[in-house]
C-alpha positions, 0 to 999 in steps of 0.5 A: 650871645647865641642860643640853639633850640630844636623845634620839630626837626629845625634848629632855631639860633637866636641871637641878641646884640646888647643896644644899651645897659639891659636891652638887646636887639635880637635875630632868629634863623631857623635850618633844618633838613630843607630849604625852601625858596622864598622863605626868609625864615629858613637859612637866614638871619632875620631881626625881631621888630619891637626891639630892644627887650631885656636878655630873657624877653629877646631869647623868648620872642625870638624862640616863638618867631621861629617856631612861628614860622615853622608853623606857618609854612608846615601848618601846626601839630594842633590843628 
């Protein structure tokens, strides 16, 4: 199962693969306008650690590991 938010220009697909009865592994990978070398975050599959988490946890930590990331490499809005 696959889904796709927009988060300051980049597109974040999360995707979670079930593991047993309730619990799922979940991935993130953020594309958008540009590619930055050496950024794993950007352009590729990248597996949330801590796993496995029910349907709503997996799609809500893998959701702010990509806005995370985002963040990191382009600093925040809040600041």
């Amino acid at each position: 199962m696959e889904r796709v938010t927009a988060y300051r220009g980049f597109d974040i697909h999360v995707d979670i693969q079930r593991v047993e009865k309730d619990l799922f592994n979940v991935w993130f990978q953020v594309e958008g306008p540009m590619t930055l070398p050496g950024v794993a975050a950007f352009g590729k599959r990248v597996k949330v650690f801590g796993g496995p988490y029910t349907m709503r946890w997996a799609y809500l930590v893998a959701e702010l590991a990509g806005r995370a990331a985002i963040d990191v490499i382009f600093g925040s809005d809040d600041d």
